[in-house]
PASEGU-849953 format. One record per atom (N, C-alpha, C): residue number from 1; residue in three letters; atom name; y, z, x. Coordinates in pm, 1 decimal. Atoms other than C-alpha are relative to their C-alpha. Example, Ala and Ser with C-alpha at 12.3 -4.5 7.8 and 13.67 -1.06 7.14 Angstrom:
<atoms>
pos=1 code=ALA site=N yy=-119.0 zz=0.0 xx=89.0
pos=1 code=ALA site=CA yy=-450.0 zz=780.0 xx=1230.0
pos=1 code=ALA site=C yy=120.0 zz=0.0 xx=90.0
pos=2 code=SER site=N yy=-119.0 zz=-6.0 xx=-82.0
pos=2 code=SER site=CA yy=-106.0 zz=714.0 xx=1367.0
pos=2 code=SER site=C yy=109.0 zz=73.0 xx=-77.0
</atoms>
This chain:
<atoms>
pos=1 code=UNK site=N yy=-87.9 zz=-111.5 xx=-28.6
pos=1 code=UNK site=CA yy=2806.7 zz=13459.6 xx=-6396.3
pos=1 code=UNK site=C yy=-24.6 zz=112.4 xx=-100.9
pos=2 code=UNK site=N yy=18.2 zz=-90.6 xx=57.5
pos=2 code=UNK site=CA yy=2789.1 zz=13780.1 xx=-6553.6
pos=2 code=UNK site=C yy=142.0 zz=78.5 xx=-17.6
pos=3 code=UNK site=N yy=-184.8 zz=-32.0 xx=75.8
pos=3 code=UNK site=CA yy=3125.5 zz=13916.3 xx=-6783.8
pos=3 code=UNK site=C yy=-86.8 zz=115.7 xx=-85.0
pos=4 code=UNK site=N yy=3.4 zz=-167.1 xx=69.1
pos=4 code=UNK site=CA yy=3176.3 zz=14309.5 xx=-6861.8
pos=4 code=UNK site=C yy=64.9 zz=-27.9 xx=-119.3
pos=5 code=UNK site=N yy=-92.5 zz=28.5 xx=43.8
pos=5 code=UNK site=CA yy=3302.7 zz=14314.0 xx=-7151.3
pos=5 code=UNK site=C yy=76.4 zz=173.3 xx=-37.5
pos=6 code=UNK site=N yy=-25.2 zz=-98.9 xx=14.0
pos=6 code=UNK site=CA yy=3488.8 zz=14612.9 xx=-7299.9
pos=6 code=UNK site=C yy=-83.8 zz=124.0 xx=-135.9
pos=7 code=UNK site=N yy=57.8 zz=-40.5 xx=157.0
pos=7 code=UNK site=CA yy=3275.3 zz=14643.6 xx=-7651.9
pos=7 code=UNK site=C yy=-80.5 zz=-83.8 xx=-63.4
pos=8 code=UNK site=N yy=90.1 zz=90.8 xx=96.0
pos=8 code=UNK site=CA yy=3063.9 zz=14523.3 xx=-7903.0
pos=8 code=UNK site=C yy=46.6 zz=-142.8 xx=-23.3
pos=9 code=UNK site=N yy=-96.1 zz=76.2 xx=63.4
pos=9 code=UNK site=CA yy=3350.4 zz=14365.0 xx=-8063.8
pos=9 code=UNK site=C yy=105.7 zz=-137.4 xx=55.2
pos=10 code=UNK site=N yy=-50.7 zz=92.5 xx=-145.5
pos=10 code=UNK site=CA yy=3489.2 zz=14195.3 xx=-7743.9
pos=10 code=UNK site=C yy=-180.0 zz=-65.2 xx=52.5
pos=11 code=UNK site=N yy=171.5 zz=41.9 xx=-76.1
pos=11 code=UNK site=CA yy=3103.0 zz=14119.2 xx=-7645.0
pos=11 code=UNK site=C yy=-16.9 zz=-169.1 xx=-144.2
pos=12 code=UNK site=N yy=74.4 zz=95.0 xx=100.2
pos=12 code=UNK site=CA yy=3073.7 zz=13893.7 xx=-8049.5
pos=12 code=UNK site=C yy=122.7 zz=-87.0 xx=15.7
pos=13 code=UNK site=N yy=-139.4 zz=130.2 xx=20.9
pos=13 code=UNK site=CA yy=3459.4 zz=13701.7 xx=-7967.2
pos=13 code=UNK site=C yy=-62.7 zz=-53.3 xx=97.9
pos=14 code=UNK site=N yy=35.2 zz=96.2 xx=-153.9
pos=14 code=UNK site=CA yy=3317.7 zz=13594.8 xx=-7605.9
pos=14 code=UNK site=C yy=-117.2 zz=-103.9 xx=-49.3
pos=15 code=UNK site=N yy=106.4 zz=73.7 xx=33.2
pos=15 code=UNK site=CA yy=3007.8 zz=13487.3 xx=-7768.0
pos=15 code=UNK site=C yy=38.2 zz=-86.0 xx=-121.1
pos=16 code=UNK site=N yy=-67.2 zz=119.5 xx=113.3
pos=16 code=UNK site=CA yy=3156.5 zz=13322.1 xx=-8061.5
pos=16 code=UNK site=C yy=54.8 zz=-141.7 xx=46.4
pos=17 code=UNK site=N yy=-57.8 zz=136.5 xx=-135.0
pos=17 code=UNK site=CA yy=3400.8 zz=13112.8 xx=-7800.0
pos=17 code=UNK site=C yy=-109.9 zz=-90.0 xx=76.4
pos=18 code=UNK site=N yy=109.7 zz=48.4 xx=-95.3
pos=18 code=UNK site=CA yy=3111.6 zz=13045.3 xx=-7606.6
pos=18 code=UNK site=C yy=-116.8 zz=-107.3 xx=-124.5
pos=19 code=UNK site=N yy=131.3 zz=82.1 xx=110.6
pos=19 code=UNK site=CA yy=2852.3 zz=12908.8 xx=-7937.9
pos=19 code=UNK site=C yy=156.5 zz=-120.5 xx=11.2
pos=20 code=UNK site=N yy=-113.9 zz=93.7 xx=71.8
pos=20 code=UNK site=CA yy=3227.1 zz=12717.8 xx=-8014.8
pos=20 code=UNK site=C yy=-24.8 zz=-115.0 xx=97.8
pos=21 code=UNK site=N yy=-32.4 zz=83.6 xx=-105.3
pos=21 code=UNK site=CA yy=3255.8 zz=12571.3 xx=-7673.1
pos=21 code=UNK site=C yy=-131.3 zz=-120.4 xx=-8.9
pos=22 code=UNK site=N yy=135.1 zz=65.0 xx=-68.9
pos=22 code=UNK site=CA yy=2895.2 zz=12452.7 xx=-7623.7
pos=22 code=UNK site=C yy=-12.9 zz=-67.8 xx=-115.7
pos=23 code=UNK site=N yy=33.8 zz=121.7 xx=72.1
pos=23 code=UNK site=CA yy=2875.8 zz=12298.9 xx=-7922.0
pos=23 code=UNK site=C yy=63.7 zz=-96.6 xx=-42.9
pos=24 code=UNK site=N yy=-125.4 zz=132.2 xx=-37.5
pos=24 code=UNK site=CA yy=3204.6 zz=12075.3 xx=-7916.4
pos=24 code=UNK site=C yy=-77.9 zz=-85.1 xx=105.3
pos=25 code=UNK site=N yy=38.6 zz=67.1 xx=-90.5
pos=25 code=UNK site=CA yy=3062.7 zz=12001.8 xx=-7578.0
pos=25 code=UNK site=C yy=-128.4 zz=-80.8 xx=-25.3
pos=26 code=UNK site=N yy=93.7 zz=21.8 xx=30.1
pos=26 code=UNK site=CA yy=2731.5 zz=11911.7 xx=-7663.7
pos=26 code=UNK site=C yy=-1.4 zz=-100.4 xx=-90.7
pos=27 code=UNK site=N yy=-48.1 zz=98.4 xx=156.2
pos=27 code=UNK site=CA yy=2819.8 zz=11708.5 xx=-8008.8
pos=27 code=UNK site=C yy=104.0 zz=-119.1 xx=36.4
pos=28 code=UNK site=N yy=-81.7 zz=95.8 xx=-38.2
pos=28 code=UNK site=CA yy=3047.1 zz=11490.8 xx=-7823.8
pos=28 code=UNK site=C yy=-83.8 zz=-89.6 xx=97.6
pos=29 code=UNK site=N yy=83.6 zz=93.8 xx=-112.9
pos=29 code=UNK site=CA yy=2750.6 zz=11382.2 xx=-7590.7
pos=29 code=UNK site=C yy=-104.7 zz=-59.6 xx=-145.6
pos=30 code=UNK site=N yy=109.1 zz=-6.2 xx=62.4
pos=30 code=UNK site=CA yy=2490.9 zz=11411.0 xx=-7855.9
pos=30 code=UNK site=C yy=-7.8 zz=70.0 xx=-130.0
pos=31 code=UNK site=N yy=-7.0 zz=-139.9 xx=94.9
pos=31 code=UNK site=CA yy=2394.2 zz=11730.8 xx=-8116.5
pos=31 code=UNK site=C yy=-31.9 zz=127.8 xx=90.1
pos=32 code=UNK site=N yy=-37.6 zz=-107.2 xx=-51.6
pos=32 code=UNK site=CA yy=2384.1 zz=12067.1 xx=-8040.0
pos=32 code=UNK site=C yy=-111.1 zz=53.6 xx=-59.9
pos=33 code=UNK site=N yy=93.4 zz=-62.2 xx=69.1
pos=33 code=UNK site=CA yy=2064.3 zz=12303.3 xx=-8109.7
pos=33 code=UNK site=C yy=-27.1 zz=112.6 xx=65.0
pos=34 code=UNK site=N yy=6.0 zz=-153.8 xx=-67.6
pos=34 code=UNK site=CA yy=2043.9 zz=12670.9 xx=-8120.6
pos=34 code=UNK site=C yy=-88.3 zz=83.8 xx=-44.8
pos=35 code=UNK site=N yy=81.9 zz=-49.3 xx=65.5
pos=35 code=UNK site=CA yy=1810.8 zz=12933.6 xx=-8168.7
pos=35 code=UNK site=C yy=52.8 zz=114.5 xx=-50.0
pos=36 code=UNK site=N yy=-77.8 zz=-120.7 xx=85.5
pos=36 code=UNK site=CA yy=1929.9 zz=13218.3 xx=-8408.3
pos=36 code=UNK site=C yy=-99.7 zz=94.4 xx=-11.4
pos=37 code=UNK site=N yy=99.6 zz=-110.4 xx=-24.3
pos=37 code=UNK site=CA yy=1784.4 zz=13551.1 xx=-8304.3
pos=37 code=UNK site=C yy=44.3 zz=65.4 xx=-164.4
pos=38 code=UNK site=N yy=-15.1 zz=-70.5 xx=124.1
pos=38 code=UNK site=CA yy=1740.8 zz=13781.1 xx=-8617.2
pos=38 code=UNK site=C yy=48.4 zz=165.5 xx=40.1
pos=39 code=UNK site=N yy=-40.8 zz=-153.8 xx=-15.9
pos=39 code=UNK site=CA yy=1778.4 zz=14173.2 xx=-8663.8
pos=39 code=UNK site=C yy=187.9 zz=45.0 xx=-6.8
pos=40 code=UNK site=N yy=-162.4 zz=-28.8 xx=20.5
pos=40 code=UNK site=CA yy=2142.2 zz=14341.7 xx=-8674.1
pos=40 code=UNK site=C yy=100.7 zz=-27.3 xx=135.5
pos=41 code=UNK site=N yy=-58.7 zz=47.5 xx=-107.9
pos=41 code=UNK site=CA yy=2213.6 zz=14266.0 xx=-8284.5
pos=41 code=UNK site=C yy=106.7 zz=-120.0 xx=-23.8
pos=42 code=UNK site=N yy=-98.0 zz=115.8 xx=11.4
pos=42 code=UNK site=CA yy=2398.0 zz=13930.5 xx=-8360.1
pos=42 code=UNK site=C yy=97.3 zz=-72.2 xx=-120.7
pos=43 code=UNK site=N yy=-98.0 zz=40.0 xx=92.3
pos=43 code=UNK site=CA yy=2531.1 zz=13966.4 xx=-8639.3
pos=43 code=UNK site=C yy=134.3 zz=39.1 xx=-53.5
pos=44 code=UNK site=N yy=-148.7 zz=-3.6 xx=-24.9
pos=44 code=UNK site=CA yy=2886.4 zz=14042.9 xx=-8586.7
pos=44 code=UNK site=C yy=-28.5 zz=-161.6 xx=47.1
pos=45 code=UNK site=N yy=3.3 zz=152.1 xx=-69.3
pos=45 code=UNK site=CA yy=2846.0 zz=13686.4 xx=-8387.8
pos=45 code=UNK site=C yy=13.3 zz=-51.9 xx=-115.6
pos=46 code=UNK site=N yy=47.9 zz=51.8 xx=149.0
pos=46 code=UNK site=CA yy=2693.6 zz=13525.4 xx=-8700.6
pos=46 code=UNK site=C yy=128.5 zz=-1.6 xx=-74.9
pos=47 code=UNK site=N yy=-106.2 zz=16.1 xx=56.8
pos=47 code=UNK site=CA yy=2991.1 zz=13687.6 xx=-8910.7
pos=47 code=UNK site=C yy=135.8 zz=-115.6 xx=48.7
pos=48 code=UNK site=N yy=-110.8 zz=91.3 xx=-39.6
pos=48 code=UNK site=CA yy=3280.4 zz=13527.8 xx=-8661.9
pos=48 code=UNK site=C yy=-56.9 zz=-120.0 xx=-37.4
pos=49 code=UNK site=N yy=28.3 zz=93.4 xx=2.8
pos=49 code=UNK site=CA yy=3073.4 zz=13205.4 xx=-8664.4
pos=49 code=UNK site=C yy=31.7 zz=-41.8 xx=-168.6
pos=50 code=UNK site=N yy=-74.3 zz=56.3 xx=135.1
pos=50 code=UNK site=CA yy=3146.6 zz=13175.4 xx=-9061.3
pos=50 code=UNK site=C yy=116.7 zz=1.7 xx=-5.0
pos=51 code=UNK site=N yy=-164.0 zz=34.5 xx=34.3
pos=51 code=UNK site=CA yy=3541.7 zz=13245.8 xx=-9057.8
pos=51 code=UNK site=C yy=40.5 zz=-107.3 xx=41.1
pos=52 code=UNK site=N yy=-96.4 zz=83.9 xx=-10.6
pos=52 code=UNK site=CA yy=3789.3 zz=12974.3 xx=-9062.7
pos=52 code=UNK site=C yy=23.6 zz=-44.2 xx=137.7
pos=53 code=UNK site=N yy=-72.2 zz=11.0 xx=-134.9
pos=53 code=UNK site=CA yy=3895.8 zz=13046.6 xx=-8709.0
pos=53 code=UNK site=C yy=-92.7 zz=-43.4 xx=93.5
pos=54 code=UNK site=N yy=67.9 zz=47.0 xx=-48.1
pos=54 code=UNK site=CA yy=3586.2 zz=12947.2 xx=-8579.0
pos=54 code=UNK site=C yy=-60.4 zz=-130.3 xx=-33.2
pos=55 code=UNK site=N yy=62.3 zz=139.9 xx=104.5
pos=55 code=UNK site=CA yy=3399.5 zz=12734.0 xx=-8856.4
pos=55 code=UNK site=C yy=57.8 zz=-113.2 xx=57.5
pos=56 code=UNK site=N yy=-57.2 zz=152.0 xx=1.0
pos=56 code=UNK site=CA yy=3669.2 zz=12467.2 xx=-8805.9
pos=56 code=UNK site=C yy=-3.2 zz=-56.7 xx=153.8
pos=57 code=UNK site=N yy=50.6 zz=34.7 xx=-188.3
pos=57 code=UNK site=CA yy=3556.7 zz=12473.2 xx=-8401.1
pos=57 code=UNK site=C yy=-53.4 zz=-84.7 xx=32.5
pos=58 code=UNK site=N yy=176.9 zz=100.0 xx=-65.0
pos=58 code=UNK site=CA yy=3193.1 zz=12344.9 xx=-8457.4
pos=58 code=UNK site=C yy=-3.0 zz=-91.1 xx=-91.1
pos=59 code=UNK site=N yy=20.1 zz=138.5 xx=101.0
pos=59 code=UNK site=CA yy=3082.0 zz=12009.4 xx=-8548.6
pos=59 code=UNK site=C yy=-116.4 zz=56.5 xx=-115.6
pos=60 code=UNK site=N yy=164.2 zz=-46.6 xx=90.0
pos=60 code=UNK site=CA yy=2833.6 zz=12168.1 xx=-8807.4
pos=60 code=UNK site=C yy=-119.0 zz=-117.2 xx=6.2
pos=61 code=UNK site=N yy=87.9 zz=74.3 xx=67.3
pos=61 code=UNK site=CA yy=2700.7 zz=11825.9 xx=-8902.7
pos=61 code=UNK site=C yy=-59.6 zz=-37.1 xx=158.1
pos=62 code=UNK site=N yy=101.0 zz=49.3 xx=-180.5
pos=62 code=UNK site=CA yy=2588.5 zz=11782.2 xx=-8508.3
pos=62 code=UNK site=C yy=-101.5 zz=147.9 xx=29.7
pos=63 code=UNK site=N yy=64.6 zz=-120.3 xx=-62.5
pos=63 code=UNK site=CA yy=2432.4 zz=12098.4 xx=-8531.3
pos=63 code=UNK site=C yy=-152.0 zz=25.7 xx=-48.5
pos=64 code=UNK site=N yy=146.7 zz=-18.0 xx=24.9
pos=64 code=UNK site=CA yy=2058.1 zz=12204.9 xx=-8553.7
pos=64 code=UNK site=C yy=-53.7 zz=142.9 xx=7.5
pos=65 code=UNK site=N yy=6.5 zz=-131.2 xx=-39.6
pos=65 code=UNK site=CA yy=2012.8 zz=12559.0 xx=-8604.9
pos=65 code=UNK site=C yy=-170.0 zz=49.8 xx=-20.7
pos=66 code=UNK site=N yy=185.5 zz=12.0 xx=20.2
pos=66 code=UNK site=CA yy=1619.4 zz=12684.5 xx=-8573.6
pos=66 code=UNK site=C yy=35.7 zz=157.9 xx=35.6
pos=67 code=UNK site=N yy=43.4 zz=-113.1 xx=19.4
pos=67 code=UNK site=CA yy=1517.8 zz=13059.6 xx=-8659.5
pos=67 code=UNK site=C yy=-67.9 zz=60.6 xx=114.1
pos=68 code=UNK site=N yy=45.0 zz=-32.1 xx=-117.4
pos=68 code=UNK site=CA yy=1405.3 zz=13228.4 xx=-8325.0
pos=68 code=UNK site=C yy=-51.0 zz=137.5 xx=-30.4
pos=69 code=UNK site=N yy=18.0 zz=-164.9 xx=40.1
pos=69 code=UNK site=CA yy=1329.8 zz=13623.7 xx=-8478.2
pos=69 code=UNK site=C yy=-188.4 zz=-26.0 xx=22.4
pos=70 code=UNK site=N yy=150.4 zz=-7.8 xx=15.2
pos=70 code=UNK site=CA yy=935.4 zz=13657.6 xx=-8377.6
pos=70 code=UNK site=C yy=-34.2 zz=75.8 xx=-83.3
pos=71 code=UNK site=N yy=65.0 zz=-148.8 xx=118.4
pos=71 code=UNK site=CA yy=910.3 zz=13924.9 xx=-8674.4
pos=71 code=UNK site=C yy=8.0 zz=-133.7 xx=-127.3
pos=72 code=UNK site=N yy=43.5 zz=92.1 xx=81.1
pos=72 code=UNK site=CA yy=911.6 zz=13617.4 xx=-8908.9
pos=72 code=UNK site=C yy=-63.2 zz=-118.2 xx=22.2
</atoms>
């Protein structure tokens, strides 16, 4: 499906919810592994993904995070 959102800022909570969701879901079957684009695009995301309100979402220790930026 495809979701308008209203903003940037509304574009990095949907996607935050969304890394949260999938990797509860995922970590309860198995682990969870993502690829982390680089540059300034995702990092509002990135930021939510460290606060409290998220952090305490994801299983970290089920998680597998791998560097995806082709400029490194």
């Amino acid at each position: 499906s495809i979701e308008v959102l209203p903003d940037a800022e509304a574009l990095a909570l949907r996607a935050a919810d969304v890394f949260a969701l999938a990797a509860r879901a995922a970590a309860a079957r198995a682990e969870f592994a993502a690829a982390l684009s680089g540059g300034g695009t995702p990092r509002a995301l990135y930021r939510l993904l460290a606060r409290q309100q998220f952090a305490q979402k994801i299983p970290w220790r089920r998680v597998h995070l791998y560097w995806g930026d082709e400029r490194c």
